[in-house]
C-alpha positions as CSV (number, residue, x, y, z in Angstrom):
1,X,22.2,-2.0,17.3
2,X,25.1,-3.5,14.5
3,X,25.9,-0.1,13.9
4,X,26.5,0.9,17.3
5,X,28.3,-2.3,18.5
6,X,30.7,-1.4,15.5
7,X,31.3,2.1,16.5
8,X,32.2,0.6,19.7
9,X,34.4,-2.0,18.2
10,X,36.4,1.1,16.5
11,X,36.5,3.0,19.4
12,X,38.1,0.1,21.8
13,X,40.8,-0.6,19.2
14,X,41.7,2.9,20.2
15,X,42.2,2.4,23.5
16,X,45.2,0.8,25.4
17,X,45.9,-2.3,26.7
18,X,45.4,-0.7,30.1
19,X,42.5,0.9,29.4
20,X,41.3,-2.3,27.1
21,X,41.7,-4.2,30.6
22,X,39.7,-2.1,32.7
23,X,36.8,-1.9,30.3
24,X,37.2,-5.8,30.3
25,X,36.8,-5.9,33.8
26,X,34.1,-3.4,33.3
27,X,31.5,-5.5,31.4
28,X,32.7,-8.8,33.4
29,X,31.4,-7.3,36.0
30,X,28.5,-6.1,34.7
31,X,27.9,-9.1,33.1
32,X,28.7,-11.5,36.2
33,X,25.6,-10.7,38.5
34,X,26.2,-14.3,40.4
35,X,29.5,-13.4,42.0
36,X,30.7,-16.0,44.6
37,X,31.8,-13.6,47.7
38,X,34.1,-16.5,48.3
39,X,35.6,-16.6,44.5
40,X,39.2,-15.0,45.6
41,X,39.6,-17.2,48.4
42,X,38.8,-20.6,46.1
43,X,41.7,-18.9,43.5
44,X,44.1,-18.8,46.3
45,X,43.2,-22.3,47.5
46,X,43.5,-23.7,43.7
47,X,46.7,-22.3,42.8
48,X,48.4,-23.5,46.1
49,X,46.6,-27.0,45.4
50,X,48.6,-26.4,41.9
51,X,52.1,-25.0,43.4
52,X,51.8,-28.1,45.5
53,X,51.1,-30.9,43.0
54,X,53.8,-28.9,41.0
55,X,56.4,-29.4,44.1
56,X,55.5,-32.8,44.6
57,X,56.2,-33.6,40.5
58,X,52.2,-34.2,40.0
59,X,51.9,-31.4,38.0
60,X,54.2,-30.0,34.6
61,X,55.5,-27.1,34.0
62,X,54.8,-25.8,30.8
63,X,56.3,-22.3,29.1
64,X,53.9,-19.6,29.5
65,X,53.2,-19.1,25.1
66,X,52.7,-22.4,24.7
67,X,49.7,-22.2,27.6
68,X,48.4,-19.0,25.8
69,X,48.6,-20.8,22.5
70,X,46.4,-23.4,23.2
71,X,43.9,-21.5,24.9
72,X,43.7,-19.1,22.2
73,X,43.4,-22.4,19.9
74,X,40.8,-23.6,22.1
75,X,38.4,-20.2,21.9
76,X,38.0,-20.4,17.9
């Protein structure tokens, strides 16, 4: 199974970031059996709860790499 899983691993570095993204979304899916049918609707909801808070000075704006930066800080 290693060995396999690091063919894989050699093959995907291959790919492109487009492609990369669809198998991504690929194996979420796959992996995701418990999907909410209401998920998209409760994304929209949040992030005009967030655009709001943001209007109203609740929430901070913060530059797009520094958000991507600490959440690749917070994965290791």
């Amino acid at each position: 199974m290693a060995k396999r899983i690091k063919e894989l691993e050699r093959e995907i570095r291959m790919l492109s970031s487009k492609e990369k993204a669809a198998l991504a979304r690929i194996l979420i899916d796959e992996l995701d059996s418990t999907v909410d049918e209401n998920v998209e609707q409760l994304w929209v909801e949040e992030a005009q709860r967030r655009y709001q808070a943001f209007v109203n000075g609740e929430l901070e704006a913060r530059p797009g790499d520094e958000v991507m930066s600490r959440a690749r800080q917070r994965l290791k």
